[in-house]
N, C-alpha and C positions, 0 to 999 in steps of 0.2 A: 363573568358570571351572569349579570346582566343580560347580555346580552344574546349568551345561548338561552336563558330561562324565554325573552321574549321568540327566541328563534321556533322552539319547541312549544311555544304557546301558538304561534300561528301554524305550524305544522301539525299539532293536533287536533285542530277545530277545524270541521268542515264548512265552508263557505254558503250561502244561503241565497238570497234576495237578492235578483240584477238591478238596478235604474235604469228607465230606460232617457238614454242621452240623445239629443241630437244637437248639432253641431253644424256652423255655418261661421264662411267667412270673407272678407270684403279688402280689393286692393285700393284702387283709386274710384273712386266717382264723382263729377264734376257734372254743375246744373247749371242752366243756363239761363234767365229768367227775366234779364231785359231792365227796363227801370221803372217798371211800374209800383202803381202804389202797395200799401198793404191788404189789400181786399181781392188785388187782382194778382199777385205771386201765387204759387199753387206750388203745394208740395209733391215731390217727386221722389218714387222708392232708389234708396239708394244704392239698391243691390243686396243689400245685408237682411239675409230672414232666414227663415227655418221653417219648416212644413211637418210636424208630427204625423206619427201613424198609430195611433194611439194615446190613450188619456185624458183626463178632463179636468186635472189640477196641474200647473207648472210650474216651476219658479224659474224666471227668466234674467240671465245675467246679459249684457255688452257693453262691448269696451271700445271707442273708438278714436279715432283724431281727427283733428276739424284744423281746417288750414284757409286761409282768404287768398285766392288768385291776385290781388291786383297788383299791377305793378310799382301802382307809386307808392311812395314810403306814408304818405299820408291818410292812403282811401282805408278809413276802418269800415267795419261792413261787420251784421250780426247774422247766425245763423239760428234755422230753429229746426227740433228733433221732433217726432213720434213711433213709435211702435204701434205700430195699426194691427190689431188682430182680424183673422178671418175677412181679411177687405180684400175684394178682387177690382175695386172699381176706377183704378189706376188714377191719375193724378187728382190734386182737390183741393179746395180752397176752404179757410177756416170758415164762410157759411156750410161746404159740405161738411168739414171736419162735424159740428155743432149739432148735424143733424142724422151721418149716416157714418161716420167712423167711430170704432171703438177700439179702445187701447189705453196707453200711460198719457200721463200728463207731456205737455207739450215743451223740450227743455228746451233752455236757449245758451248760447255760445257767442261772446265778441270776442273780434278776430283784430288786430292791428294792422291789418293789410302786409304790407313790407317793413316790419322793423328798421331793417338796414336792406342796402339794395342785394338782391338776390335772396333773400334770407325770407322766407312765411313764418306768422307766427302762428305756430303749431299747439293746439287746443288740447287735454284730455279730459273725454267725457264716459262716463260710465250710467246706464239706465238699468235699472235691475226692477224686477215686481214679480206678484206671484199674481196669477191671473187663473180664476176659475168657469169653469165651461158647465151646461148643463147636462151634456151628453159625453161619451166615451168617441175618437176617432181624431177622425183629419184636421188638424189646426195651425193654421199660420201665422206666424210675427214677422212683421217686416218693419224696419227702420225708414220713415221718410222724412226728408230733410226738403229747407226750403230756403232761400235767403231775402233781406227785408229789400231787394234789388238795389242795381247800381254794380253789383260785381256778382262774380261767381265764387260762391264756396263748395271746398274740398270736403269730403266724408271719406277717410280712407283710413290703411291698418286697424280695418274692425272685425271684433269676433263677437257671436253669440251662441250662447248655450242654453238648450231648451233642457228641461229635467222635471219627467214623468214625477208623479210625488204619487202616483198609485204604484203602488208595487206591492206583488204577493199578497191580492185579494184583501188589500185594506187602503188605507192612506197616511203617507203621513201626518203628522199633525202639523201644524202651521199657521202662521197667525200674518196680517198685513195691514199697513196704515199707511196712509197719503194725504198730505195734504193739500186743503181745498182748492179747486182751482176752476174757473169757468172759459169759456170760449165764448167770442162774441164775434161777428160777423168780421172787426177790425183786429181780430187778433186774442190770447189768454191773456185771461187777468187773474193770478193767481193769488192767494193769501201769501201777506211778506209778515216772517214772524221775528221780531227785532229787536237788540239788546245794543249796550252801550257800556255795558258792565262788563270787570275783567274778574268777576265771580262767575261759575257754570252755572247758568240758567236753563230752563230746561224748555225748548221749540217746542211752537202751539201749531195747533193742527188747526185751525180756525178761528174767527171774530169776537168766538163764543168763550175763549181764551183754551178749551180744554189742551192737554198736553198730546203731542204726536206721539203716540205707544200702538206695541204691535204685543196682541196680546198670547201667548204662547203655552199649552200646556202642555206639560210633560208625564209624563203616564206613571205608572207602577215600579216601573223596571230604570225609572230614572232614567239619564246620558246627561248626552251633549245636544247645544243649538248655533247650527250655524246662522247667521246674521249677515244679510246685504244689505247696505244704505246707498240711496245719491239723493245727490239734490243740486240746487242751484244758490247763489249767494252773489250779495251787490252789496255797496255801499249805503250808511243810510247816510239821505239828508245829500249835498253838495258841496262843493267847495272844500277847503283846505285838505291837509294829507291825507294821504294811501291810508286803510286800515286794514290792520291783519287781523281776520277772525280765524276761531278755532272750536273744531268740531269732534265731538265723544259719543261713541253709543254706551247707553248703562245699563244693567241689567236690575229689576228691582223685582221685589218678591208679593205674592199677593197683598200684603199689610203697607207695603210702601216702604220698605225699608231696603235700601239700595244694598245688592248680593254684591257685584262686581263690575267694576269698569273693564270694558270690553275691548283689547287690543289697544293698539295706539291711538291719540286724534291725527287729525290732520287740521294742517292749515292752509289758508290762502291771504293772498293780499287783495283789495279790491280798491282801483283807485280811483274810480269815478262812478256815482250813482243814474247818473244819465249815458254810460255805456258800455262798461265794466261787468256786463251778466259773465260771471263764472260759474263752473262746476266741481262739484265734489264728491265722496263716494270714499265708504268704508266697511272694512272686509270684517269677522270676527268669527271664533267659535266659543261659546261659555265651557265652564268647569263642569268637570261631571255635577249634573242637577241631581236634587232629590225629586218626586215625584211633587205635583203641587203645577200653580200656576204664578206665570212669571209674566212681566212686559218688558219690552225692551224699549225704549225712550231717547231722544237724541237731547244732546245740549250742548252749548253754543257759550261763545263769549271773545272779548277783545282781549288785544295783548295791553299792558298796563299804560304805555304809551299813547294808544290811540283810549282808552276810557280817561286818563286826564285831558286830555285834547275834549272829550265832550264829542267823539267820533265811536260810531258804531257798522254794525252789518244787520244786510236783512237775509233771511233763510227762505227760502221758497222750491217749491217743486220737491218738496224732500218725500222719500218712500222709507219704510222700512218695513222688510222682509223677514222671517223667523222660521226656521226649520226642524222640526226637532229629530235629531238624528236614530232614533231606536225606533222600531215597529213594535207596536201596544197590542195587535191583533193579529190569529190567525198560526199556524203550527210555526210559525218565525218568529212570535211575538217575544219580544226580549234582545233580538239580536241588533247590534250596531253599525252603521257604517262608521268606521274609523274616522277621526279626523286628526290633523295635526295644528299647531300654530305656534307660528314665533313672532316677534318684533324686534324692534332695533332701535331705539330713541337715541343713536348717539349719530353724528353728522359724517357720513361718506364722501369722499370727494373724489371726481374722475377727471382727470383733463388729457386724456388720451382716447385715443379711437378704439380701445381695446375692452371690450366687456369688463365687469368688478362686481364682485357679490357685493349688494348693500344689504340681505339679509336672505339665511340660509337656515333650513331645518338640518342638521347629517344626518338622520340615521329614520326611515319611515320604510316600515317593514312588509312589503308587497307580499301577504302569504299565495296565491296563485293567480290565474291568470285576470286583470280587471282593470278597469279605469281608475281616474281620479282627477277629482275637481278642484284648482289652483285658481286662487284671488289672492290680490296685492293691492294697498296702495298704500300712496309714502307722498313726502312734502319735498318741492325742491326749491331750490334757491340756486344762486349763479353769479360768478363775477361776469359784469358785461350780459349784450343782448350774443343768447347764445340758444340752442338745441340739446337738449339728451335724447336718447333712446332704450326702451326700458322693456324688458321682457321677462316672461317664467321659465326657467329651464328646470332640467331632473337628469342626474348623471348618475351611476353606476357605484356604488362607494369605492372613494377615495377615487375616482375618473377624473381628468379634467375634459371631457370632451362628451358633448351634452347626447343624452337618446331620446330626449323632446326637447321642442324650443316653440313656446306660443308666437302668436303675431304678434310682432315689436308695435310700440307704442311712440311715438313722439310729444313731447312736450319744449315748448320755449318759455324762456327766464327772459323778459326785458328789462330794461333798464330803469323803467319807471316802477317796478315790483318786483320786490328781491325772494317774491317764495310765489309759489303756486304747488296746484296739487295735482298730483297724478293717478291713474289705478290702470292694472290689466289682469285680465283673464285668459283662462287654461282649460285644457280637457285633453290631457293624456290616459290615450286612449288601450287598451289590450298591452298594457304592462305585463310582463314575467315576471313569475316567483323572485323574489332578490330583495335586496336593500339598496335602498336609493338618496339619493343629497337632492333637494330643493331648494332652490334658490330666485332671488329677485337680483337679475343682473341690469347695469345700467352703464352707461357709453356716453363719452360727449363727440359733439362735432369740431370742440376748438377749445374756449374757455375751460375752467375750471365748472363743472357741474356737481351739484351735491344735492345729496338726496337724506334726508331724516324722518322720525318716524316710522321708517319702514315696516311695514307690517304685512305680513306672508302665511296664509293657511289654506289648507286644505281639505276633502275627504272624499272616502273611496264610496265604488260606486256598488259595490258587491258587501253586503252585509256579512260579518261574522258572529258565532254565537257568542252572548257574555257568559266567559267560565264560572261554574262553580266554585266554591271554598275548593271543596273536594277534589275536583279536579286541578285545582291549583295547587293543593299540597301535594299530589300525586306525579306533577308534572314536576314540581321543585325537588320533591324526592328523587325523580331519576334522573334531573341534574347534576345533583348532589352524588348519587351512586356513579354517574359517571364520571365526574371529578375525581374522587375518591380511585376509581380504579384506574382514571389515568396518570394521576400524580405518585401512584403505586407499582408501577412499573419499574 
């Protein structure tokens, strides 16, 4: 019943507002940069960008893997990330970064060289931000990477998705916070916002203490808010064990009084303060809102292990992005882009070569023809130094054989840290009318790999209107009449 009542709800609303999407994507690239100091490496694009035709508000998602070329098992090597907007002026060094590039903050990635012989250990980084422009037209993101030399690092299995947030003669609404970060001629020196406590505390955006909040309002006609985070995270302090920290987005209401926790956290382990920069990155969409204004806030903390030890993490390079999914303005005002979201906090295990849902939506109702927007991420852990592979697919209901498959993701589990985090991204594109299964699939190369937390949402790119009562009771009635006359037969 259910389920014809939603069949006939999307078959009687006409569809509205496109987004406009672009989309770009990255196999292998490798730089090569000798062994000079820090002042003299220079970053190089790494193939991965987007070029818009259109708009002057974005929200930009990617998703990549980061791998270290070297051969010996010992050479660690760190790499470092940008998104350069509108820069045509090809490679550059952090005095040009400082003076004549603009874009996100600068992340950084260490790599273990060769875990085991033959084996890289394979990075996942996720950069998300909403970037605004003065003008309507041509604009470019492009991913540059660089390494601190001594070896070459890999940038590969990356996707990004550029997303107009003008549409149908108005804007979304949308809100963005980053925190503080500067460049200096030797490199960034970002704010590290740091906890020792295995209570949720809540990440400072700067020195100043205040809280990193992305502030969001939501209009008349209510929705939903989709939510992108990344950041970067290290150990605080040196010496003694690994610590696992663990990261939440919260949603709170103008008065400060916290609405909802938003999807799963994630976590990582971080085992060394002097070379252990990791990344991390969380996906969410909130409950239908009422109208009013909201922020979205990150917060942080240790697992109870490492806060008795007197071991903590520091949070750096974090964004958070807020999207409010309804149009407030203009003869569409009211209407939604759908979204969906699930999670999965229970522990998946794969130690086979063969894909495994670690967390699926069944049932996401494509009323005609449209895209949609897929973000994941999830924690894993591993017996041994070992490799997963993590991807978004979407099948057919009840299919087992996928009609999208994004670019797979790799992540490695060492031995010296028994979790880490991962995320990937999606843009399935010109879907047909149907009902569809989403899923976060994941694959090991040998060991036992597991993934928890997993957390899986989406939404579509073509707005529909929000029904009426009236129209709702109207539509339920002739559900209802059809039942009636076919159980009557």
């Amino acid at each position: 019943m259910l389920s014809m009542i939603v069949c006939l709800l999307s078959a009687g609303l006409a569809l509205g507002a496109r987004l406009d999407v672009w989309a770009g994507t990255l196999g292998t690239s490798t730089f090569t940069t000798g062994q000079g100091g820090a002042s003299s490496v220079e970053f190089q694009n790494s193939g991965l960008g987007v070029t818009t035709t259109g708009g002057k508000d974005f929200l930009v998602l990617s998703s990549f893997t980061t791998a270290n070329t070297d051969a010996e098992k010992d050479r660690n090597r760190a790499g470092r990330w940008q998104i350069a907007t509108d820069y045509t002026g090809g490679n550059y060094t952090y005095s040009t970064a400082m003076s004549s590039v603009s874009g996100s903050a600068i992340y950084e990635r260490w790599m273990q060289g060769k875990q085991v012989v033959g084996s890289s250990d394979y990075g996942s980084v996720n950069m998300n931000g909403i970037y605004n422009f003065g003008s309507s037209g041509s604009h470019s993101f492009d991913l540059y990477h660089r390494t601190n030399g001594g070896s070459d690092v890999v940038t590969r299995n990356g996707s990004m998705l550029v997303v107009s947030l003008n549409v149908a003669g108005t804007t979304l609404r949308h809100g963005t916070a980053q925190q503080d970060s500067s460049i200096t001629a030797n490199g960034p020196t970002p704010y590290m916002s740091t906890t020792t406590s295995d209570s949720w505390s809540k990440v400072k955006q700067s020195s100043g203490g205040s809280d990193l909040a992305a502030t969001i309002d939501v209009s008349e006609y209510g929705g939903e808010v989709f939510v992108a985070a990344s950041m970067n995270c290290n150990k605080l302090g040196s010496g003694g064990d690994a610590v696992k920290g663990d990261w939440q987005l919260v949603l709170y209401d103008s008065g400060g009084t916290e609405v909802e926790r938003l999807g799963t956290s994630i976590q990582r382990v971080v085992v060394d303060a002097n070379k252990d920069d990791g990344a991390a990155m969380l996906y969410a969409t909130t409950s239908d809102l009422d109208a009013g204004t909201y922020t979205v806030k990150l917060e942080q903390k240790v697992d109870a292990a490492s806060a008795t030890a007197g071991l903590g993490v520091e949070t750096f390079n974090a964004s958070i992005n807020a999207v409010a999914l309804t149009l407030q303005d203009g003869d569409e005002a009211g209407q939604r882009f759908e979204s969906f979201s699930v999670g999965n906090t229970d522990t998946e295990d794969n130690a086979t070569g063969t894909p495994q849902r670690a967390v699926e939506d069944n049932f996401i109702t494509i009323p005609e023809d449209q895209g949609l927007i897929l973000a994941s991420h999830y924690t894993t852990s591993g017996d041994g130094v070992q490799t997963g592979d993590s991807s978004i697919s979407l099948y057919n209901l009840g299919d087992t054989e996928s009609v999208y498959d994004s670019v797979n993701t790799l992540r490695s589990v060492g031995s010296n840290g028994p979790s880490g985090a991962g995320g990937v991204i999606g843009y399935a594109d010109s879907l047909t009318a149907g009902d569809y299964e989403a899923a976060l699939n994941f694959l090991s190369d040998a060991n036992t790999f597991s993934l928890t937390d997993a957390n899986l949402v989406g939404f579509a790119t073509v707005s529909v209107p929000e029904p009426s009562m009236v129209s709702l009771l109207a539509l339920f009635a002739t559900a209802c009449m059809f039942n009636r006359r076919r159980f009557s037969r």
